[in-house]
MARVODREN-363950 format. One line per field, with one value per residue (C-alpha): chain; x, y, z; residue in one letter; residue number from 0. Coordinates in nm, 4 decimals, always signed. Each point is the difference from the previous one (the first is absolute). Example, Ala and Ser with C-alpha at 12.3 -4.5 7.8 and 13.67 -1.06 7.14 Angstrom:
chain: (A A) $
u: (+1.2300 +0.1370) $
v: (-0.4500 +0.3440) $
w: (+0.7800 -0.0660) $
resn: (A S) $
resi: (0 1) $
% end
This chain:
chain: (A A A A A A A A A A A A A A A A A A A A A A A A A A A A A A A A A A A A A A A A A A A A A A A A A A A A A A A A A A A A A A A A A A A A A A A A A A A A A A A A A A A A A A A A A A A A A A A A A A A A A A A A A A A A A A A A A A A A A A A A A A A A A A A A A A A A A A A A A A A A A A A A A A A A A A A A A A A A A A A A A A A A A A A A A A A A A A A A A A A A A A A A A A A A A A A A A A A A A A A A A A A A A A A A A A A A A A A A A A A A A A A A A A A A A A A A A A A A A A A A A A A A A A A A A A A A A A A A A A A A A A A A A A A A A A A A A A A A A A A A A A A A A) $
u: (+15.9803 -0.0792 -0.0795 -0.2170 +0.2112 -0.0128 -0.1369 -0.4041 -0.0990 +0.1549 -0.0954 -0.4260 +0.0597 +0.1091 -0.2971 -0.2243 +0.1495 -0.0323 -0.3450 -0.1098 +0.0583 -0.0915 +0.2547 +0.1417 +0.3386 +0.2299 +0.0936 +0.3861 -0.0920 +0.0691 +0.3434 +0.0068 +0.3547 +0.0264 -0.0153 +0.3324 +0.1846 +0.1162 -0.1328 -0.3405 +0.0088 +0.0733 -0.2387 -0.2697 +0.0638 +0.0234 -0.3580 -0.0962 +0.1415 -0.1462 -0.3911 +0.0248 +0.0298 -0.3046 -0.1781 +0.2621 -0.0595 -0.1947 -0.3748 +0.0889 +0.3471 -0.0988 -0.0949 +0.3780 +0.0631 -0.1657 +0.1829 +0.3253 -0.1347 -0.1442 +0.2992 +0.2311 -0.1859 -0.0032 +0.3525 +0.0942 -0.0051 -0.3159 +0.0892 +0.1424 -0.3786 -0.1408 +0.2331 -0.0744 -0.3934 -0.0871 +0.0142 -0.2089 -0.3174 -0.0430 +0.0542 -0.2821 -0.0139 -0.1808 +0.2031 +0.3385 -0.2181 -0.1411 +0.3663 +0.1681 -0.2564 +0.0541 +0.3817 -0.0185 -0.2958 +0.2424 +0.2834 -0.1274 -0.1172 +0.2995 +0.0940 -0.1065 +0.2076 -0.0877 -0.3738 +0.1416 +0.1867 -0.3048 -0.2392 +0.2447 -0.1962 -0.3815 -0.1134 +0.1188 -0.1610 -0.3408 -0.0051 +0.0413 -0.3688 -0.1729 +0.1492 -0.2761 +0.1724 -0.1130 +0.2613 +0.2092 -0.2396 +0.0637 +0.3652 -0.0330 -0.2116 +0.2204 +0.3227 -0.1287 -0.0675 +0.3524 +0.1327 +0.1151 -0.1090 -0.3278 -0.1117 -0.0563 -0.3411 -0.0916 +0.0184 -0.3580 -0.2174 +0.1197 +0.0412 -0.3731 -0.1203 +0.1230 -0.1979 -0.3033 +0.2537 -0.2108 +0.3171 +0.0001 +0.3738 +0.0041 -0.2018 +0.2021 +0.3294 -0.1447 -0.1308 +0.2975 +0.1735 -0.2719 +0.0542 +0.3407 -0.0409 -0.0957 -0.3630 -0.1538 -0.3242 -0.0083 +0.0642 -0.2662 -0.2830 +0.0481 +0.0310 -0.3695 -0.1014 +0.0850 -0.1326 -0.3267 +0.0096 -0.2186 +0.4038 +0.0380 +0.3597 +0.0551 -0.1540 +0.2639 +0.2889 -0.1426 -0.0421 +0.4423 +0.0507 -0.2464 +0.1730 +0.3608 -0.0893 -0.1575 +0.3003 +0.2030 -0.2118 -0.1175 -0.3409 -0.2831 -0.2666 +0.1430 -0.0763 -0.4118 -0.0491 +0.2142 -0.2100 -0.2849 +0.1675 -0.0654 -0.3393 +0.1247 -0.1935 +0.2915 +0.1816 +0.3612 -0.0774 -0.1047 +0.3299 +0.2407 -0.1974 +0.0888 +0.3167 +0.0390 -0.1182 +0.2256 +0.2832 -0.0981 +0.0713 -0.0984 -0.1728 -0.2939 -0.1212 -0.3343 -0.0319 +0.0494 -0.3445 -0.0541 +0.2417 -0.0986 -0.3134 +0.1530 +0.2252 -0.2758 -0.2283 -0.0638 -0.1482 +0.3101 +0.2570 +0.3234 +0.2209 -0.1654 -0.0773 +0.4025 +0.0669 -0.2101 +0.1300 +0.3386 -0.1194 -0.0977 +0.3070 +0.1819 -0.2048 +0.0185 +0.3671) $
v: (+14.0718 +0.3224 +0.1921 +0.3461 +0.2899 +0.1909 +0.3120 +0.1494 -0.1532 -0.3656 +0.0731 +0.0533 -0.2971 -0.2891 +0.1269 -0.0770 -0.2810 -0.1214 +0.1385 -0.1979 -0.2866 +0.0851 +0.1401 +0.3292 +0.0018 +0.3235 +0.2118 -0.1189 -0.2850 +0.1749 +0.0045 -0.3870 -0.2098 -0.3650 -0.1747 -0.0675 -0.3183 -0.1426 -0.1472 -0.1210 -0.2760 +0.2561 +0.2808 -0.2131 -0.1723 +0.3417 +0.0818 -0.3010 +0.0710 +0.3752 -0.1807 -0.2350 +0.2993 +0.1731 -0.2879 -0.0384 +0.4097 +0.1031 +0.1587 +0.2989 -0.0546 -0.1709 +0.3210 +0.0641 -0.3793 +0.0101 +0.3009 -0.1241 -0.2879 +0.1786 +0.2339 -0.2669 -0.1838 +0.3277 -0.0003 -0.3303 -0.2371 -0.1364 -0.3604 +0.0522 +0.1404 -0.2475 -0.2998 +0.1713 +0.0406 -0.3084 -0.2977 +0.2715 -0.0083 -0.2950 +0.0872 -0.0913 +0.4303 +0.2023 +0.2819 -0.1704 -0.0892 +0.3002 +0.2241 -0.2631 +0.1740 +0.3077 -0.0209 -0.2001 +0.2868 +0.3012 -0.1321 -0.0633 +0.3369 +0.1346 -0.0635 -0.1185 -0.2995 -0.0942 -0.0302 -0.2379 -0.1970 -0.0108 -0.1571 -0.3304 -0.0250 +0.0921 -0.3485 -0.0379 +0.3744 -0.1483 -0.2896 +0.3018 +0.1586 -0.3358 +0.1065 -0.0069 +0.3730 +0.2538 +0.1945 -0.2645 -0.0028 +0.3722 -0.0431 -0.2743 +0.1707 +0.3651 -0.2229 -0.1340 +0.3726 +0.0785 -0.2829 +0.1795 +0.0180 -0.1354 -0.2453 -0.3268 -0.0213 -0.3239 +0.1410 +0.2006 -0.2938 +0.0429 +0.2960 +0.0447 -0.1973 +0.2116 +0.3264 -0.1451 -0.0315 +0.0892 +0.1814 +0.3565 +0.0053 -0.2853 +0.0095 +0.3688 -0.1606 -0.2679 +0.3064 +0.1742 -0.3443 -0.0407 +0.3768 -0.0836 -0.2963 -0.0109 -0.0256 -0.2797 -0.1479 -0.1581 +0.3382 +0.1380 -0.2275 +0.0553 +0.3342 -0.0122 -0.2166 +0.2052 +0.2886 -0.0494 -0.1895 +0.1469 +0.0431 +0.3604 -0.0406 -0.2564 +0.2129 +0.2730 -0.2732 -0.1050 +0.3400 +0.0600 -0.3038 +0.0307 +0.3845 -0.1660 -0.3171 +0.3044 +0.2340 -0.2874 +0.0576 -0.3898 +0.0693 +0.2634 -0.1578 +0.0883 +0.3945 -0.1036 -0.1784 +0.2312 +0.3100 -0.2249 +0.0436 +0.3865 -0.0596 -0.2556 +0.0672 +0.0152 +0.2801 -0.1276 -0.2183 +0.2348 +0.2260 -0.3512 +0.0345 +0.3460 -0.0717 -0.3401 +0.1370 +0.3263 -0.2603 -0.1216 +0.3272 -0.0454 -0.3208 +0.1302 +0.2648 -0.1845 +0.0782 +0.3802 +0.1306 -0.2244 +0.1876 +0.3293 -0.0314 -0.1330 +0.2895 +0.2383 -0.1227 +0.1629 -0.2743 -0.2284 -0.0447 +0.2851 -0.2552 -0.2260 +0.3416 +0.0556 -0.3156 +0.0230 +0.3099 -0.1207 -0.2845 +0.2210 +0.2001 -0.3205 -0.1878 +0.3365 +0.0559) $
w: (+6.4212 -0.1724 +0.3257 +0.0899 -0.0171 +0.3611 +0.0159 +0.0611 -0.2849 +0.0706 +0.3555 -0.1077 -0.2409 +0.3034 +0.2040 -0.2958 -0.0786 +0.3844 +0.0193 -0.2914 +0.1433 +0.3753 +0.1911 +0.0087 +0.0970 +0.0926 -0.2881 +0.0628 -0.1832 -0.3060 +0.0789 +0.1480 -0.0678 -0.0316 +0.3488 +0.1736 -0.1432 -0.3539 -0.2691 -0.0235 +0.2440 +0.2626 -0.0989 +0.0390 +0.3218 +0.1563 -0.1612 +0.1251 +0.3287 -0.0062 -0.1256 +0.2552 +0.3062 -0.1415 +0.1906 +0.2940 +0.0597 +0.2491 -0.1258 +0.0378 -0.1818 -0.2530 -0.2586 +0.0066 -0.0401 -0.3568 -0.1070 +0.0889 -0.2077 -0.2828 -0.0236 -0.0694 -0.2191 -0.2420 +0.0167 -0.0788 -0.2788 -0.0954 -0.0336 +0.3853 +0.0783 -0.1755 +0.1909 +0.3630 -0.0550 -0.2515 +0.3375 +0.2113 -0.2391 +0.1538 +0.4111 +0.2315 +0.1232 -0.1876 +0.0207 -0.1049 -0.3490 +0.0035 +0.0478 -0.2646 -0.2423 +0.0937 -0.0825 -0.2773 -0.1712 +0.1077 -0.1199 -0.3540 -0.0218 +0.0971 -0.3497 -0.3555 +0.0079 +0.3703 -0.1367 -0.3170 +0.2692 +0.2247 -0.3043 +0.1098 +0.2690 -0.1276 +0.0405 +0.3891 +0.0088 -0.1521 +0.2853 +0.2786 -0.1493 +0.1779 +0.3268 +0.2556 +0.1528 -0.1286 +0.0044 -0.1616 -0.2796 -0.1035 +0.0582 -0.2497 -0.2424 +0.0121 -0.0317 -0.3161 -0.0799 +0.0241 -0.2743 -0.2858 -0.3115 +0.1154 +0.2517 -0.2387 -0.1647 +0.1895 +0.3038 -0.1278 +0.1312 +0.3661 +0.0368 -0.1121 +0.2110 +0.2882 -0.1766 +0.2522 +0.3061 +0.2848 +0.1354 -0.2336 +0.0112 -0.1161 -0.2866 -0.1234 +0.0229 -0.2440 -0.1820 -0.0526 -0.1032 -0.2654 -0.0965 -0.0907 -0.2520 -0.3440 -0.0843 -0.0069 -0.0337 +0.3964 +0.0717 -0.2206 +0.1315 +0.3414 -0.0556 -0.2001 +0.2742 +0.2891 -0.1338 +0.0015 +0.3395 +0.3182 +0.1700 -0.0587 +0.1113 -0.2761 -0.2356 +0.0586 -0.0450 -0.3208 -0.1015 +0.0842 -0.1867 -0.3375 +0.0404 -0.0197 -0.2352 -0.2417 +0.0132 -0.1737 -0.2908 -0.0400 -0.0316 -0.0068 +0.1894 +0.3416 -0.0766 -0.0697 +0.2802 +0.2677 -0.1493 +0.1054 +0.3459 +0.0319 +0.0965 +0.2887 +0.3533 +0.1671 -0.0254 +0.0977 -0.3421 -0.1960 +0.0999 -0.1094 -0.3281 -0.0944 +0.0916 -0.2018 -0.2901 +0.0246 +0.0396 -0.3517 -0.1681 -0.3335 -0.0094 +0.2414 -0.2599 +0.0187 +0.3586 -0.0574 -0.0020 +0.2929 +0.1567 -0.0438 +0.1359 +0.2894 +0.0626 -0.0380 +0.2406 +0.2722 +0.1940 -0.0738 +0.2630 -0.0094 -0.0098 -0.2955 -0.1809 +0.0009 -0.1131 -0.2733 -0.1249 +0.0695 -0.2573 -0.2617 -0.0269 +0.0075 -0.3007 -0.2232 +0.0445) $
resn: (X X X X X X X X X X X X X X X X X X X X X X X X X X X X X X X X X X X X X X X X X X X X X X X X X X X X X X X X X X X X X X X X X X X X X X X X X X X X X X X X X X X X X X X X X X X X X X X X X X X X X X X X X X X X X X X X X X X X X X X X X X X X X X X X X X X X X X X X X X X X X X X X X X X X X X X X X X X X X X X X X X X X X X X X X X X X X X X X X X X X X X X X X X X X X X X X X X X X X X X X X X X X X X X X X X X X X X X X X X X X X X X X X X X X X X X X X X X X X X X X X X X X X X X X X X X X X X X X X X X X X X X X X X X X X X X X X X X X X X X X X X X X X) $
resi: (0 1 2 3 4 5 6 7 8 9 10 11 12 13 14 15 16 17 18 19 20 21 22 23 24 25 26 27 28 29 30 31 32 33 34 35 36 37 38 39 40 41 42 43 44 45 46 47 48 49 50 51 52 53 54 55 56 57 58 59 60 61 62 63 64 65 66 67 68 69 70 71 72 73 74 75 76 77 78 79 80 81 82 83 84 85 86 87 88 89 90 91 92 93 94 95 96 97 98 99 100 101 102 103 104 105 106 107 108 109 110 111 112 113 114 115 116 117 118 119 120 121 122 123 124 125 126 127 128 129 130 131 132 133 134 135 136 137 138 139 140 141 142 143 144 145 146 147 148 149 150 151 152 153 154 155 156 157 158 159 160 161 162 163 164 165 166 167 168 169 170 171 172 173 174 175 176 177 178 179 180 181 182 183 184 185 186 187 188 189 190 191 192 193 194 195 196 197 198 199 200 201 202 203 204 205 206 207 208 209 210 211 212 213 214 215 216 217 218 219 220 221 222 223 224 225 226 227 228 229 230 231 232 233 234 235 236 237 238 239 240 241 242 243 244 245 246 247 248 249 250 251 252 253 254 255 256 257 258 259 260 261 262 263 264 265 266 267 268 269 270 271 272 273 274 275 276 277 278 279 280 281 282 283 284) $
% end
Protein backbone atom coordinates (compact mmCIF):
# COMPACT_ATOMS: atom_id res chain seq x y z
CA UNK A 1 0.00 0.00 0.00
CA UNK A 2 1.41 3.29 -1.09
CA UNK A 3 0.85 5.02 2.32
CA UNK A 4 0.55 9.01 3.56
CA UNK A 5 3.79 10.32 4.40
CA UNK A 6 3.69 11.65 8.26
CA UNK A 7 4.07 14.99 8.85
CA UNK A 8 1.32 18.35 9.06
CA UNK A 9 0.49 17.87 5.82
CA UNK A 10 -0.24 13.90 5.97
CA UNK A 11 -1.60 14.69 9.38
CA UNK A 12 -4.57 17.53 7.72
CA UNK A 13 -4.93 14.94 4.86
CA UNK A 14 -6.27 11.65 7.33
CA UNK A 15 -8.62 14.12 9.05
CA UNK A 16 -10.08 14.95 5.65
CA UNK A 17 -10.04 11.86 4.55
CA UNK A 18 -11.93 10.66 7.92
CA UNK A 19 -14.14 13.66 7.80
CA UNK A 20 -15.26 12.86 4.38
CA UNK A 21 -16.59 10.01 5.23
CA UNK A 22 -17.91 10.86 8.86
CA UNK A 23 -15.61 10.49 11.45
CA UNK A 24 -12.82 12.48 12.50
CA UNK A 25 -10.27 10.59 14.02
CA UNK A 26 -7.00 11.98 16.02
CA UNK A 27 -4.41 13.53 13.88
CA UNK A 28 -1.98 10.40 14.89
CA UNK A 29 -3.68 8.67 12.35
CA UNK A 30 -1.43 10.06 9.91
CA UNK A 31 1.22 8.18 11.28
CA UNK A 32 -1.05 4.76 11.87
CA UNK A 33 1.01 1.16 11.37
CA UNK A 34 -0.51 -2.02 10.32
CA UNK A 35 -2.42 -3.73 13.26
CA UNK A 36 -0.47 -6.24 15.36
CA UNK A 37 -0.16 -9.76 13.61
CA UNK A 38 1.02 -11.25 10.10
CA UNK A 39 -0.10 -11.52 6.97
CA UNK A 40 -3.46 -10.69 5.88
CA UNK A 41 -5.40 -13.28 7.64
CA UNK A 42 -4.21 -11.77 10.85
CA UNK A 43 -4.52 -8.04 10.10
CA UNK A 44 -7.91 -8.42 9.54
CA UNK A 45 -9.09 -10.51 12.36
CA UNK A 46 -7.61 -7.91 14.65
CA UNK A 47 -9.73 -5.15 12.66
CA UNK A 48 -12.35 -7.28 13.03
CA UNK A 49 -11.70 -7.75 16.59
CA UNK A 50 -11.02 -3.81 17.10
CA UNK A 51 -14.82 -3.11 14.81
CA UNK A 52 -16.45 -5.45 16.80
CA UNK A 53 -15.52 -3.39 20.44
CA UNK A 54 -16.80 -0.17 18.93
CA UNK A 55 -20.21 -1.81 19.82
CA UNK A 56 -19.01 -3.81 23.02
CA UNK A 57 -17.61 -0.11 24.38
CA UNK A 58 -19.36 1.56 26.66
CA UNK A 59 -21.33 5.02 25.15
CA UNK A 60 -19.21 7.02 26.32
CA UNK A 61 -16.14 4.87 25.06
CA UNK A 62 -17.14 4.20 22.08
CA UNK A 63 -15.64 7.64 20.13
CA UNK A 64 -12.22 6.15 20.99
CA UNK A 65 -13.48 2.66 19.89
CA UNK A 66 -13.86 3.97 16.20
CA UNK A 67 -10.57 5.61 16.15
CA UNK A 68 -8.74 2.74 17.29
CA UNK A 69 -10.74 1.25 14.44
CA UNK A 70 -10.29 3.78 11.86
CA UNK A 71 -6.59 4.16 12.67
CA UNK A 72 -5.84 0.75 11.82
CA UNK A 73 -7.71 0.41 8.99
CA UNK A 74 -5.47 3.40 7.38
CA UNK A 75 -2.60 1.49 8.15
CA UNK A 76 -3.26 -1.71 6.83
CA UNK A 77 -3.76 -3.41 3.63
CA UNK A 78 -6.79 -2.77 1.87
CA UNK A 79 -7.77 -6.24 0.91
CA UNK A 80 -7.34 -6.93 4.97
CA UNK A 81 -9.98 -3.79 5.38
CA UNK A 82 -11.91 -4.95 2.90
CA UNK A 83 -11.99 -8.89 4.49
CA UNK A 84 -12.70 -7.40 8.22
CA UNK A 85 -15.60 -4.89 7.10
CA UNK A 86 -17.20 -6.78 3.86
CA UNK A 87 -19.45 -9.66 6.47
CA UNK A 88 -20.38 -6.46 8.73
CA UNK A 89 -22.41 -4.61 5.86
CA UNK A 90 -24.65 -6.99 6.62
CA UNK A 91 -24.84 -6.94 10.85
CA UNK A 92 -28.24 -6.41 12.39
CA UNK A 93 -26.53 -2.84 14.48
CA UNK A 94 -26.52 0.00 12.81
CA UNK A 95 -23.49 1.26 13.98
CA UNK A 96 -21.27 -1.89 13.19
CA UNK A 97 -22.60 -1.14 9.26
CA UNK A 98 -22.27 2.13 9.71
CA UNK A 99 -18.26 2.00 11.29
CA UNK A 100 -17.48 -0.86 8.47
CA UNK A 101 -18.10 2.20 6.08
CA UNK A 102 -16.36 4.40 7.74
CA UNK A 103 -13.10 2.26 7.57
CA UNK A 104 -13.52 0.94 4.44
CA UNK A 105 -14.08 5.09 2.90
CA UNK A 106 -10.86 6.22 5.02
CA UNK A 107 -8.86 3.70 4.07
CA UNK A 108 -9.30 4.18 0.31
CA UNK A 109 -8.53 7.66 0.63
CA UNK A 110 -5.64 7.09 2.38
CA UNK A 111 -4.26 6.38 -0.95
CA UNK A 112 -4.79 6.29 -4.81
CA UNK A 113 -4.60 2.65 -5.03
CA UNK A 114 -6.76 1.99 -1.83
CA UNK A 115 -9.64 3.87 -3.86
CA UNK A 116 -8.83 1.41 -7.18
CA UNK A 117 -8.98 -1.49 -4.70
CA UNK A 118 -12.14 -0.16 -3.09
CA UNK A 119 -14.10 0.09 -6.77
CA UNK A 120 -14.01 -4.10 -6.01
CA UNK A 121 -16.46 -3.50 -3.83
CA UNK A 122 -18.82 -0.57 -5.52
CA UNK A 123 -21.60 -2.92 -6.08
CA UNK A 124 -21.83 -4.24 -2.22
CA UNK A 125 -21.32 -0.24 -1.60
CA UNK A 126 -24.47 0.49 -3.98
CA UNK A 127 -26.71 -2.18 -1.88
CA UNK A 128 -25.60 -0.13 1.52
CA UNK A 129 -27.46 3.32 -0.20
CA UNK A 130 -31.03 1.26 0.47
CA UNK A 131 -30.12 1.05 4.10
CA UNK A 132 -33.11 2.23 6.06
CA UNK A 133 -30.23 4.29 8.64
CA UNK A 134 -29.56 7.15 7.76
CA UNK A 135 -26.44 7.37 8.69
CA UNK A 136 -25.61 4.18 6.92
CA UNK A 137 -26.86 5.71 3.81
CA UNK A 138 -24.21 8.58 3.74
CA UNK A 139 -21.56 6.21 4.84
CA UNK A 140 -22.54 4.32 1.79
CA UNK A 141 -22.80 7.11 -0.53
CA UNK A 142 -19.19 8.98 0.76
CA UNK A 143 -17.56 5.41 0.53
CA UNK A 144 -18.46 5.27 -3.02
CA UNK A 145 -16.94 8.83 -3.09
CA UNK A 146 -13.71 7.58 -2.08
CA UNK A 147 -13.30 4.75 -5.10
CA UNK A 148 -10.70 5.90 -7.25
CA UNK A 149 -10.69 6.93 -10.39
CA UNK A 150 -14.38 7.45 -10.15
CA UNK A 151 -17.19 5.75 -8.46
CA UNK A 152 -18.66 3.54 -11.56
CA UNK A 153 -21.15 5.34 -13.78
CA UNK A 154 -24.02 2.94 -12.83
CA UNK A 155 -23.96 3.74 -9.58
CA UNK A 156 -25.58 7.46 -10.99
CA UNK A 157 -29.19 6.04 -10.75
CA UNK A 158 -28.95 5.42 -6.93
CA UNK A 159 -27.23 7.65 -5.86
CA UNK A 160 -29.79 10.13 -7.49
CA UNK A 161 -32.32 8.92 -6.10
CA UNK A 162 -31.01 9.77 -2.66
CA UNK A 163 -30.55 13.73 -3.98
CA UNK A 164 -34.44 13.91 -2.41
CA UNK A 165 -33.31 11.99 0.91
CA UNK A 166 -35.35 13.61 3.47
CA UNK A 167 -32.19 13.30 5.72
CA UNK A 168 -29.79 16.51 4.25
CA UNK A 169 -26.71 14.54 5.02
CA UNK A 170 -27.79 12.23 3.29
CA UNK A 171 -28.66 13.66 0.21
CA UNK A 172 -24.82 15.78 0.18
CA UNK A 173 -22.97 12.65 0.62
CA UNK A 174 -24.85 11.41 -2.56
CA UNK A 175 -23.93 14.85 -3.86
CA UNK A 176 -20.46 14.76 -3.47
CA UNK A 177 -20.48 11.04 -4.91
CA UNK A 178 -22.23 12.41 -8.02
CA UNK A 179 -19.65 15.36 -8.03
CA UNK A 180 -17.01 12.92 -8.49
CA UNK A 181 -18.16 10.89 -11.63
CA UNK A 182 -18.10 11.63 -15.12
CA UNK A 183 -21.01 13.45 -16.62
CA UNK A 184 -23.66 11.93 -17.57
CA UNK A 185 -26.98 12.46 -18.78
CA UNK A 186 -28.88 10.81 -15.33
CA UNK A 187 -26.85 13.24 -13.79
CA UNK A 188 -27.78 16.03 -16.07
CA UNK A 189 -31.60 15.52 -15.80
CA UNK A 190 -31.82 15.40 -12.31
CA UNK A 191 -29.76 18.09 -12.06
CA UNK A 192 -32.34 20.16 -14.65
CA UNK A 193 -34.98 18.63 -12.67
CA UNK A 194 -34.01 19.62 -9.30
CA UNK A 195 -33.32 22.88 -10.18
CA UNK A 196 -36.27 24.22 -10.85
CA UNK A 197 -38.02 22.26 -7.98
CA UNK A 198 -39.93 24.37 -4.99
CA UNK A 199 -36.83 22.40 -2.56
CA UNK A 200 -34.56 25.28 -2.27
CA UNK A 201 -32.09 22.90 -0.66
CA UNK A 202 -32.19 20.71 -3.78
CA UNK A 203 -31.78 23.55 -5.84
CA UNK A 204 -28.39 24.37 -4.23
CA UNK A 205 -27.25 20.57 -4.75
CA UNK A 206 -28.11 20.75 -8.31
CA UNK A 207 -26.49 23.92 -8.62
CA UNK A 208 -22.76 21.97 -6.91
CA UNK A 209 -23.37 19.33 -9.28
CA UNK A 210 -24.36 21.22 -12.88
CA UNK A 211 -21.12 23.48 -11.35
CA UNK A 212 -18.92 20.17 -11.27
CA UNK A 213 -20.62 18.21 -14.38
CA UNK A 214 -19.77 21.84 -16.31
CA UNK A 215 -16.15 22.17 -15.15
CA UNK A 216 -15.45 18.84 -17.09
CA UNK A 217 -16.15 20.73 -20.13
CA UNK A 218 -18.96 18.13 -21.57
CA UNK A 219 -21.35 20.57 -22.31
CA UNK A 220 -22.35 24.30 -22.29
CA UNK A 221 -25.84 24.23 -21.28
CA UNK A 222 -25.12 23.89 -17.56
CA UNK A 223 -23.58 27.68 -17.57
CA UNK A 224 -27.31 29.08 -19.18
CA UNK A 225 -29.34 27.59 -16.96
CA UNK A 226 -27.12 28.13 -13.52
CA UNK A 227 -26.92 31.99 -14.64
CA UNK A 228 -30.67 31.54 -14.61
CA UNK A 229 -29.98 30.68 -10.91
CA UNK A 230 -28.67 34.24 -9.87
CA UNK A 231 -32.03 35.47 -9.66
CA UNK A 232 -33.03 32.39 -7.23
CA UNK A 233 -35.22 33.66 -4.03
CA UNK A 234 -33.18 32.07 -1.88
CA UNK A 235 -30.22 33.47 -1.20
CA UNK A 236 -28.13 30.37 0.09
CA UNK A 237 -28.96 29.27 -3.81
CA UNK A 238 -28.13 31.99 -5.36
CA UNK A 239 -24.55 32.02 -3.33
CA UNK A 240 -24.02 27.88 -4.73
CA UNK A 241 -24.62 29.54 -8.15
CA UNK A 242 -21.91 32.05 -8.15
CA UNK A 243 -19.89 29.67 -6.87
CA UNK A 244 -20.74 26.79 -9.49
CA UNK A 245 -20.27 28.85 -12.18
CA UNK A 246 -16.84 30.35 -10.84
CA UNK A 247 -15.90 26.61 -10.53
CA UNK A 248 -16.40 26.45 -14.35
CA UNK A 249 -13.73 28.96 -15.12
CA UNK A 250 -13.89 29.42 -18.59
CA UNK A 251 -16.90 27.67 -19.69
CA UNK A 252 -19.31 30.11 -17.59
CA UNK A 253 -18.31 33.23 -19.72
CA UNK A 254 -22.04 33.46 -20.53
CA UNK A 255 -22.85 33.95 -16.97
CA UNK A 256 -20.40 36.92 -16.60
CA UNK A 257 -22.58 39.87 -16.94
CA UNK A 258 -24.92 38.01 -14.71
CA UNK A 259 -22.40 38.13 -12.37
CA UNK A 260 -21.46 41.47 -12.25
CA UNK A 261 -24.56 42.76 -11.56
CA UNK A 262 -24.72 40.55 -8.80
CA UNK A 263 -21.58 41.71 -7.18
CA UNK A 264 -22.57 45.23 -7.50
CA UNK A 265 -25.70 45.20 -5.86
CA UNK A 266 -26.13 46.65 -3.00
CA UNK A 267 -29.23 44.96 -1.99
CA UNK A 268 -27.62 41.45 -2.66
CA UNK A 269 -26.41 39.45 0.22
CA UNK A 270 -22.29 40.12 1.31
CA UNK A 271 -21.72 36.80 1.04
CA UNK A 272 -23.43 36.07 -2.57
CA UNK A 273 -21.89 39.52 -3.70
CA UNK A 274 -18.29 37.83 -2.87
CA UNK A 275 -19.02 34.92 -4.53
CA UNK A 276 -19.92 36.50 -7.47
CA UNK A 277 -16.97 38.52 -7.77
CA UNK A 278 -14.96 35.62 -6.77
CA UNK A 279 -16.69 34.12 -10.07
CA UNK A 280 -15.70 36.74 -12.27
CA UNK A 281 -12.10 36.80 -11.56
CA UNK A 282 -12.21 33.13 -11.87
CA UNK A 283 -14.05 32.93 -15.52
CA UNK A 284 -11.63 35.86 -16.90
CA UNK A 285 -8.44 34.32 -15.71
Amino acid sequence: MRTLGAGPRGKLWTAMAAAAVGLVIAANGANATPPAGKGKPAVAATLARLLEEISLAAPADRGGAADAFVTAALGAEMDAVIDAALPVLDDYRDEQRYYALVGLGAAGLASMENGEELSEIAFVLVSGLADGEATVRAAAAATLAAIQPAPPEWAADPLIELLGDPNPRVASAAMRALERMPANDAGFDAAYSAIDGDNSANRSRAARLLGAYGAQGADIKPAWVLAAGLDDPDAAVRWQTATALGDMGGAAIVAVRGLRAVSRDKAEEPAVRRAAATAVNSILD
